[in-house]
C-alpha positions as CSV (number, residue, x, y, z in Angstrom):
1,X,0.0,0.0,0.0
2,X,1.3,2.9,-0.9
3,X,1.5,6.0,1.7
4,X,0.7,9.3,1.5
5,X,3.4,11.7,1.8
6,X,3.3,13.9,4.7
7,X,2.3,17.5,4.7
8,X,3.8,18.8,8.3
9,X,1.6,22.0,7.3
10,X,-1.6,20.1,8.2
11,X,-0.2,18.9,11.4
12,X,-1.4,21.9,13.4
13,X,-3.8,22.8,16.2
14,X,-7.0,24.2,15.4
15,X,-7.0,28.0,15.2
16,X,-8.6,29.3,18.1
17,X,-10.4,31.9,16.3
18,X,-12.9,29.4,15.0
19,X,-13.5,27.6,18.0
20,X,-16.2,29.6,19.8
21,X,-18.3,29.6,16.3
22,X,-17.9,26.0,16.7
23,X,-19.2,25.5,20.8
24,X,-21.7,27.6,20.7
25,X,-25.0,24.7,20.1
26,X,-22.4,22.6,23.1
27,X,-24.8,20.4,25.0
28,X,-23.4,21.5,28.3
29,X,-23.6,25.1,27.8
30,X,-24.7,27.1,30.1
31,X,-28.3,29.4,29.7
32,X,-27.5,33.0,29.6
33,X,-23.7,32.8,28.8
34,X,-20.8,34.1,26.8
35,X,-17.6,31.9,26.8
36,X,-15.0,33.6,24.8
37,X,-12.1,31.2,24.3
38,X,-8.8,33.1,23.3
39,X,-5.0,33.1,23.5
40,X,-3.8,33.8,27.1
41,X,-1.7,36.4,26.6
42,X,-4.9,38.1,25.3
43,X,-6.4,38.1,28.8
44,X,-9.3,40.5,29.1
45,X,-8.4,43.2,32.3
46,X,-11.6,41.6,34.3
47,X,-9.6,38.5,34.6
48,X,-6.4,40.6,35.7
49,X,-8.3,42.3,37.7
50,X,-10.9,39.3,39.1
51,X,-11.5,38.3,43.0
52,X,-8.1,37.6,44.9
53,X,-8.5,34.3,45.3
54,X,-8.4,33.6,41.6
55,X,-4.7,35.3,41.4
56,X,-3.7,33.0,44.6
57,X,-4.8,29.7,43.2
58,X,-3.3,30.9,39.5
59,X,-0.1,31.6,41.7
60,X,-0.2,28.2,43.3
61,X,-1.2,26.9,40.3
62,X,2.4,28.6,37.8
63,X,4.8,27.5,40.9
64,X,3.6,24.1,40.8
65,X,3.0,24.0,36.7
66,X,3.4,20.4,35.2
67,X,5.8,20.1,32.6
68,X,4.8,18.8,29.4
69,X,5.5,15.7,28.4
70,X,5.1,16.5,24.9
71,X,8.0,19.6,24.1
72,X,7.0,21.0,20.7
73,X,4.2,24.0,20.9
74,X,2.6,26.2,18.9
75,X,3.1,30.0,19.2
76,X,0.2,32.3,20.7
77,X,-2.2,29.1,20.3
78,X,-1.1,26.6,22.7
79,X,-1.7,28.8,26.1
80,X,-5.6,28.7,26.4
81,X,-7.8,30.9,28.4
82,X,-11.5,30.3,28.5
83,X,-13.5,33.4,30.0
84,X,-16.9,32.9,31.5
85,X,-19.2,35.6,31.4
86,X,-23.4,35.6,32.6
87,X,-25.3,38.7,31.7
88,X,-21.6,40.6,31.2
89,X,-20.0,39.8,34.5
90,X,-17.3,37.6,34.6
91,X,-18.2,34.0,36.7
92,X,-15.1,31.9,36.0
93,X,-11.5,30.9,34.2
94,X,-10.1,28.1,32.8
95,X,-6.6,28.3,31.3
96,X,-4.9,25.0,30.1
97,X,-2.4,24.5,27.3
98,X,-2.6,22.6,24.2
99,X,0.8,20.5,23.2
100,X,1.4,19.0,19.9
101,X,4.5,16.9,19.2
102,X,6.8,18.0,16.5
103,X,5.3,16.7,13.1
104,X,8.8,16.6,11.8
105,X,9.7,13.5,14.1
106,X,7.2,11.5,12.1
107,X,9.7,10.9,9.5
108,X,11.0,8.4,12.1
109,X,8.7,7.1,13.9
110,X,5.1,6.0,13.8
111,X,3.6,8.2,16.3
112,X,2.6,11.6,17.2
113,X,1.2,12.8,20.3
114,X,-1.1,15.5,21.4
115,X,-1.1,16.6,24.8
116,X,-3.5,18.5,26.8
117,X,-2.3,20.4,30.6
118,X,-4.7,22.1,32.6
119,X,-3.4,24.9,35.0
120,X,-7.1,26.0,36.5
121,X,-10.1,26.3,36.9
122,X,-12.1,28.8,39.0
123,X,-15.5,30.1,39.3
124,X,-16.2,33.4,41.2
125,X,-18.0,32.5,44.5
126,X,-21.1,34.2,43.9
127,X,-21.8,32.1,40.4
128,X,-20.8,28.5,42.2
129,X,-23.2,25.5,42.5
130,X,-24.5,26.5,38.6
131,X,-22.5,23.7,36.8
132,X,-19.8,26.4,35.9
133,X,-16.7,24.2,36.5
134,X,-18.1,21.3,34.9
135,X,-19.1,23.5,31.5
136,X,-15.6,25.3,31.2
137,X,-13.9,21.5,31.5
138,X,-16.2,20.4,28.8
139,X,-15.2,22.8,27.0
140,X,-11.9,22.1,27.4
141,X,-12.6,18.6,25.8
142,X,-14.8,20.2,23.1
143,X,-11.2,21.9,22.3
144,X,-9.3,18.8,22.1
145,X,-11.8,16.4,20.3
146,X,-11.4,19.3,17.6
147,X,-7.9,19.1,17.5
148,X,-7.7,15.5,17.7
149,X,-10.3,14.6,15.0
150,X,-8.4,16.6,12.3
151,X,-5.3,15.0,13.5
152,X,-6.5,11.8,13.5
153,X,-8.1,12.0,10.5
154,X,-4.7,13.6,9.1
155,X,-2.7,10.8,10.8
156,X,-4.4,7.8,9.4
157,X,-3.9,8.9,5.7
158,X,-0.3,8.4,6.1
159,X,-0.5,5.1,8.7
160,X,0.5,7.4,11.4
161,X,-0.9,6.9,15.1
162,X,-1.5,9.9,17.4
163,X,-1.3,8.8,20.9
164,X,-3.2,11.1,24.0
165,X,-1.9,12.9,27.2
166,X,-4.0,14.7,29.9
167,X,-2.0,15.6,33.0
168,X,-3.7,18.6,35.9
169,X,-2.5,19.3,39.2
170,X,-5.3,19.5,41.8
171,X,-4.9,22.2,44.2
172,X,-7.6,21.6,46.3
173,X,-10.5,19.4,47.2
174,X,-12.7,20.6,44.5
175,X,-9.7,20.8,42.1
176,X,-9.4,17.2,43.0
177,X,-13.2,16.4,41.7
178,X,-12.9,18.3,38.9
179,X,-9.5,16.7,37.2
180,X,-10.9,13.3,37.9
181,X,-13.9,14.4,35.9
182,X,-11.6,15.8,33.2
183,X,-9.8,12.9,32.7
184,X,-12.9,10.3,32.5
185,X,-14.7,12.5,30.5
186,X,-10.8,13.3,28.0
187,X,-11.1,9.1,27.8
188,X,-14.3,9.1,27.0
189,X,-13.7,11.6,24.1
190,X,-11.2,9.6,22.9
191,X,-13.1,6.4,23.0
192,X,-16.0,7.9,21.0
193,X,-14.1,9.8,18.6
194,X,-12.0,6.8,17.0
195,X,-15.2,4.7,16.8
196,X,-16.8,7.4,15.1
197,X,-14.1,8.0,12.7
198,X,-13.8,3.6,12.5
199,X,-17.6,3.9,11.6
200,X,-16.6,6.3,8.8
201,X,-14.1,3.8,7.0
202,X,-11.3,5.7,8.7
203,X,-8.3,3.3,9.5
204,X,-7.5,4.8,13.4
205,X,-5.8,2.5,15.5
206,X,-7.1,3.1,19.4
207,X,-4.3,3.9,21.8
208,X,-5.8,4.6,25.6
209,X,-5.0,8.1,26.7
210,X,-2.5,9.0,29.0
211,X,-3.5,10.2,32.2
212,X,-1.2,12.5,34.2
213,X,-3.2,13.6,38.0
214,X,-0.9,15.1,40.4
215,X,-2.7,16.5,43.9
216,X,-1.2,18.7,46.3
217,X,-3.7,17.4,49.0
């Protein structure tokens, strides 16, 4: 059988300016609601400027950061925020980045992996018990089933594998719920995706995700 010759230029994340478009029908969204999703050094002031105990668990969260396990990234489009607004006041914050392998290694080997790191999640105290937590990490997964159906997709026209890594750090009690949900729910993804795209007559070989859960509790 004769292989497809790569194209490193449609190895790439998908561009974060048509990702909102794309999760606005989600089924987890939230009534009433504006999720912006954006680069994070485009951080709106409200978030700079948000409840103190944001800016202490963010804190926490950069002195403890995981490291990567994947080491290639993608300028202005791998450091995620998500910004959470209900009837124009700000109610939570996700950041996470988005790690993609360097398509060039593929000339070698037969893998490419796609990594996923969340830094934090926090909803304001006055917008908490809504189901806020659990729609920005859906979100997050919304994000990465994007990137990794095109990838996959990609991928399997040139009998490549892509291989999955979630890793968090759980700060705190809550923190602890919510990566655990994160990473059932990132499997879950995974699982559905590749039969999907097996249903379609796409050759995707299933690798189970990575899973990365680090507490400081």
């Amino acid at each position: 059988m004769k292989v497809a010759m790569l194209n490193h230029d449609e190895l790439v994340l998908t561009p974060l300016k048509n990702i909102p478009l794309v999760l606005s029908d989600s089924p987890g969204a939230v009534a009433n609601c504006t999720m912006l999703v954006k680069p994070l050094e485009q951080l709106s002031h409200e978030v700079r400027s948000f409840e103190q105990e944001y800016h202490q668990v963010r804190q926490l969260a950069l002195e403890c950061q995981l490291e990567s396990s994947v080491k290639h990234q993608t300028p202005g489009e791998n450091d995620v925020v998500l910004e959470l607004y209900i009837q124009g006041r700000l109610s939570g914050v996700a950041t996470f980045s988005r790690y993609l392998d360097d398509p060039k290694r593929l000339a070698s080997h037969s893998d490419l992996f796609y990594e996923v790191v969340l830094h934090t999640i926090y909803v304001s105290e006055s917008f908490r018990e809504q189901g806020l937590a659990t729609y920005l990490a859906l979100t997050i997964v919304d994000i990465a089933r994007l990137d990794c159906e095109r990838l996959h997709r990609c991928l399997a026209a040139k009998n490549k594998n892509l291989k999955l890594w979630f890793s968090a750090l759980a700060i705190s009690e809550g923190g602890e719920a919510i990566c655990d949900f994160l990473s059932e729910t990132f499997v879950e993804m995974s699982d559905d995706l590749i039969d999907e795209l097996q249903d379609d007559g796409i050759d995707v070989k299933y690798h189970e995700p990575m899973i990365f859960v680090e507490s400081l509790q």
